[in-house]
N, C-alpha and C positions, 0 to 999 in steps of 0.2 A: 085643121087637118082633117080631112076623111078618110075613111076607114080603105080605101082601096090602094090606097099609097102606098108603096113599099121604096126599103130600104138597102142596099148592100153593105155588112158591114163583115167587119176582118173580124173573127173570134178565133179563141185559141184554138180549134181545130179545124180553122182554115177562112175562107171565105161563104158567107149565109146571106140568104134574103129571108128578110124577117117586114111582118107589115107594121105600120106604122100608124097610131093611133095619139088623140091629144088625152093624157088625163088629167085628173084633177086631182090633189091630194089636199087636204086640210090639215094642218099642223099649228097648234094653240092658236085655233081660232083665225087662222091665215091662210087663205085658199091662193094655190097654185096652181096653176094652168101648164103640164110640163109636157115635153112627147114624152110617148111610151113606145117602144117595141116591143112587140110580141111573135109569137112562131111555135111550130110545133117544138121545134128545137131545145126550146128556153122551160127548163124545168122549175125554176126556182124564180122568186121576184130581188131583181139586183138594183139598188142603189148607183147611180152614176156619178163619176167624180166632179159633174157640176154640184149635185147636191152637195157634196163636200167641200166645194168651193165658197157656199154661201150660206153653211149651215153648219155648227158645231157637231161634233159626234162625240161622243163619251160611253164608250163599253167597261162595264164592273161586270165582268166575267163570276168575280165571289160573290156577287148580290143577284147575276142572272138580270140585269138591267142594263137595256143598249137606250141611251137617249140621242134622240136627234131636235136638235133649237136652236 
């Protein structure tokens, strides 16, 4: 992917173009090649529900530990 590529996507406050970037995350030693969106728009870093699809999640809210493997 290069960095000039943009995206139209539906968010909850309507329709955005957001540009479109590959990244790379390492998790226990397992490097993934995923896209990323990015934009002025996007204040926060979100999780997508492929990640969810092929990765366990476990929030302990009492302990303050979010695991993702």
């Amino acid at each position: 992917m290069r960095e000039s590529q943009t995206e139209d996507m539906q968010t909850a406050r309507g329709e955005a173009r957001f540009n479109l970037y590959q990244g790379n995350v390492l998790l226990d030693g397992e490097d993934f090649a995923i896209p990323a969106l990015g934009g002025d728009e996007m204040q926060d870093i979100l999780l997508g529900v492929r990640w969810l699809q092929i990765k366990r999640l476990v929030a302990d809210f009492s302990a303050g530990i979010l695991t993702l493997g």
